[in-house]
C-alpha positions as CSV (number, residue, x, y, z in Angstrom):
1,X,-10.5,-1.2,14.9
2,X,-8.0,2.0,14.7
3,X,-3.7,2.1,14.1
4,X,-1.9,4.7,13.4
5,X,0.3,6.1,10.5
6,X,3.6,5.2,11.0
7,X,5.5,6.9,8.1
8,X,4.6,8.7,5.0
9,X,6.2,8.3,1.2
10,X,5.9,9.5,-2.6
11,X,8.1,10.1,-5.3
12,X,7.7,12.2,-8.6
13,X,9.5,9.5,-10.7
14,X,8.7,5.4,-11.0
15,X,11.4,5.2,-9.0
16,X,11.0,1.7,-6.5
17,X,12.4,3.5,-2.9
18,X,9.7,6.2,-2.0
19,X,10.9,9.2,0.4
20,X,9.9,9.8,3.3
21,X,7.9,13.3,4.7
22,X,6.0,15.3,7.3
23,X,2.9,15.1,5.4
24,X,1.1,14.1,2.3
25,X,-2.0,14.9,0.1
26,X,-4.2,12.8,-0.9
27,X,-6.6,14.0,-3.9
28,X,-9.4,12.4,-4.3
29,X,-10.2,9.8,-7.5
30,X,-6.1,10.9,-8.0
31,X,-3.7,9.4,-5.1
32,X,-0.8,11.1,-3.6
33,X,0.1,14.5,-4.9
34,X,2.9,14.4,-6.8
35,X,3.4,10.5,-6.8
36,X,4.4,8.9,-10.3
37,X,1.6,6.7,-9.6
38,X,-1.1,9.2,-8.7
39,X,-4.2,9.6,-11.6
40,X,-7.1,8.2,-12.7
41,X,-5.7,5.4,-15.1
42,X,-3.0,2.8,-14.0
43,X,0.7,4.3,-13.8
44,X,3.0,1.7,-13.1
45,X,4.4,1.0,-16.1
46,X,3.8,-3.0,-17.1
47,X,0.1,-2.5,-16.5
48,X,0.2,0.8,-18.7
49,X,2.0,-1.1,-21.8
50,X,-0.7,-3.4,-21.2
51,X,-4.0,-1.3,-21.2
52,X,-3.0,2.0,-20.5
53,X,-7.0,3.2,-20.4
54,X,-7.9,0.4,-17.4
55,X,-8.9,2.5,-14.2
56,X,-6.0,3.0,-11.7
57,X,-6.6,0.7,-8.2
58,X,-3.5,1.4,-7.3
59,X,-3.4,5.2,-6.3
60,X,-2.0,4.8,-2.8
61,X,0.2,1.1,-1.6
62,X,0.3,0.5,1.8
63,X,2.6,-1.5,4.4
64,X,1.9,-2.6,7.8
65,X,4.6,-1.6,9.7
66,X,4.5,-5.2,11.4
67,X,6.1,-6.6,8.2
68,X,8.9,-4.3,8.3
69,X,9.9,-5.8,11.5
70,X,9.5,-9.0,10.3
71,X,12.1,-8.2,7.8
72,X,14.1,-7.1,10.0
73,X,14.0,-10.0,11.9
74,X,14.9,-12.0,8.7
75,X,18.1,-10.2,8.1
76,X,16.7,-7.5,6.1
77,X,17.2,-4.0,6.3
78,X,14.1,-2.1,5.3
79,X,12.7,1.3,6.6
80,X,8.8,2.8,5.7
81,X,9.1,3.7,1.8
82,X,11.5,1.6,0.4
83,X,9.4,-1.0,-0.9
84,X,7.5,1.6,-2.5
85,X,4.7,2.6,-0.2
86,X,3.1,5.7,0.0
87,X,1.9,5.1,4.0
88,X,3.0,2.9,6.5
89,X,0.7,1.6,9.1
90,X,0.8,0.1,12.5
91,X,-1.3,-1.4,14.4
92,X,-3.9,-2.9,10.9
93,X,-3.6,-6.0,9.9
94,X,-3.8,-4.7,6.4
95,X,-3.5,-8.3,4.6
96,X,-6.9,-9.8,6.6
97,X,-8.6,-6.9,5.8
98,X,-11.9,-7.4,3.0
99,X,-11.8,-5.5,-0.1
100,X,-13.5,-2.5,-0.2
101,X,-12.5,-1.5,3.6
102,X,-12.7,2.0,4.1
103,X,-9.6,3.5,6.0
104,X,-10.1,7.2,7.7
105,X,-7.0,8.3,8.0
106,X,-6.3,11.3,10.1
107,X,-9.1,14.3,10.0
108,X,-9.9,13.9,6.6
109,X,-8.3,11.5,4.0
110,X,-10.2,8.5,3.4
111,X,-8.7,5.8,1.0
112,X,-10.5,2.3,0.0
113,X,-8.6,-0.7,-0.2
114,X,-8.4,-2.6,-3.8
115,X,-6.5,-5.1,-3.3
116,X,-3.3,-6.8,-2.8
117,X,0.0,-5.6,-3.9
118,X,1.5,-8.4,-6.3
119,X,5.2,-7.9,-5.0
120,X,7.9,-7.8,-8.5
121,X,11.4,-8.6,-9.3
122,X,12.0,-4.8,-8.5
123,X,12.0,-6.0,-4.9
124,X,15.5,-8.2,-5.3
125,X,17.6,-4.7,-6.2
126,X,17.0,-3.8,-2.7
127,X,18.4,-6.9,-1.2
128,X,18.7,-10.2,-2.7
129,X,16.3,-12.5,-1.2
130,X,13.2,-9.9,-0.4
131,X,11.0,-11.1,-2.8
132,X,11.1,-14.7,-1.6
133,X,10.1,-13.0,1.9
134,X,7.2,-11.2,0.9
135,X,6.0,-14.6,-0.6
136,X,4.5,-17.4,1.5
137,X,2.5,-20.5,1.7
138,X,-0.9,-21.0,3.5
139,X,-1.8,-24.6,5.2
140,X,-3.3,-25.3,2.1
141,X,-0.5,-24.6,-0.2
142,X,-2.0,-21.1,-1.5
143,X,0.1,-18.5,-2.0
144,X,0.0,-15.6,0.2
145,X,1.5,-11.6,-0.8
146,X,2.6,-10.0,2.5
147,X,3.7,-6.7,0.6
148,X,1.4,-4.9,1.2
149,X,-2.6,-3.5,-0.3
150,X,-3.4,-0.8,-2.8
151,X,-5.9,1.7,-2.1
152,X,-8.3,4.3,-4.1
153,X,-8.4,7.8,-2.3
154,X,-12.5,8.4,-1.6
155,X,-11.8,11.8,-0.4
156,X,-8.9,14.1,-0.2
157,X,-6.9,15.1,2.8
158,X,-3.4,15.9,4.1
159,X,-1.6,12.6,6.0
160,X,1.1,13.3,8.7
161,X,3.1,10.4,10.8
162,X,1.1,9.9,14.0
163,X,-2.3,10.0,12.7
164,X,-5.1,8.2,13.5
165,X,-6.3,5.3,11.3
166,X,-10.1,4.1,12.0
167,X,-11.2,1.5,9.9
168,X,-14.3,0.8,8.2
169,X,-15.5,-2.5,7.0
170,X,-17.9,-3.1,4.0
171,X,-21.1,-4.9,4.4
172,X,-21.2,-8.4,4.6
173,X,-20.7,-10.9,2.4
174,X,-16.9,-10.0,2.5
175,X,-14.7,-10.6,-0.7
176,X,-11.4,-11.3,0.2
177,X,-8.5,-9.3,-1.2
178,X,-6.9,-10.1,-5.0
179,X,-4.0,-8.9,-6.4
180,X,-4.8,-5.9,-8.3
């Protein structure tokens, strides 16, 4: 199974909208270079005034590109790093993917998926009603995140637009993702 990047984001501050650039670096055990949410224990700020010593699964969030356009679809307006993802994909279904999927991106980087993204309240300042939308209902009534999984980097590597995305599944039994 391969994709491609699509876009790549950081930003220095815990600022929601992410920008966009040629390239980034991933370092590895750290996250994105420069990223407010790059190191080896959590960052974002609720789960740091929780237990700011827990390990950080959430070094680098990704998107599928595929939700974007759904979005758009729904009267939304959203471009690759505005809900606060450091790489948008294309081509992955990143949501039916099993935790602790491996994901060689371009010649070098490889990340490993954590989990799900648990989408916030931050999402509504973007446009009221984007929450809601990155929230749905399986047949059975379970609720189902769309926005997006959280990744470890396993090895450092610099990530342009374009590049190749191979993935890598662990070995069976597969968990399925959890928020993280």
């Amino acid at each position: 199974m391969t994709g491609r990047v699509a876009a790549v984001s950081s930003s220095a501050t815990h600022s929601l909208i992410k920008g966009n650039h040629e390239a980034i670096r991933l370092l590895a055990r750290l996250g994105v270079e420069g990223d407010a949410h790059a190191g080896t224990t959590v960052k974002h700020r609720s789960r740091v005034a929780h237990d700011p010593n827990q390990p950080n699964l959430r070094q680098v969030h990704l998107i599928h590109a595929e939700l974007h356009a759904e979005l758009r679809n729904s009267g939304f307006n959203i471009l690759p790093g505005q809900m606060g993802e450091n790489i948008t994909t294309q081509g992955i279904d990143l949501l039916d993917l099993p935790t602790g999927t491996r994901l060689h991106l371009g010649d070098e980087a490889i990340i490993e998926i954590t989990g799900l993204r648990n989408p916030c309240a931050q999402l509504e300042r973007i446009q009221p009603g984007l929450l809601a939308a990155v929230l749905d209902h399986d047949e059975r009534g379970n609720l189902v995140r769309k926005a997006g999984v959280m990744a470890v980097v396993v090895t450092g590597g610099v990530v342009h637009p374009e590049d190749v995305i191979s993935v890598a599944l662990p070995p069976a039994p597969h968990r399925p993702l959890e928020p993280v």
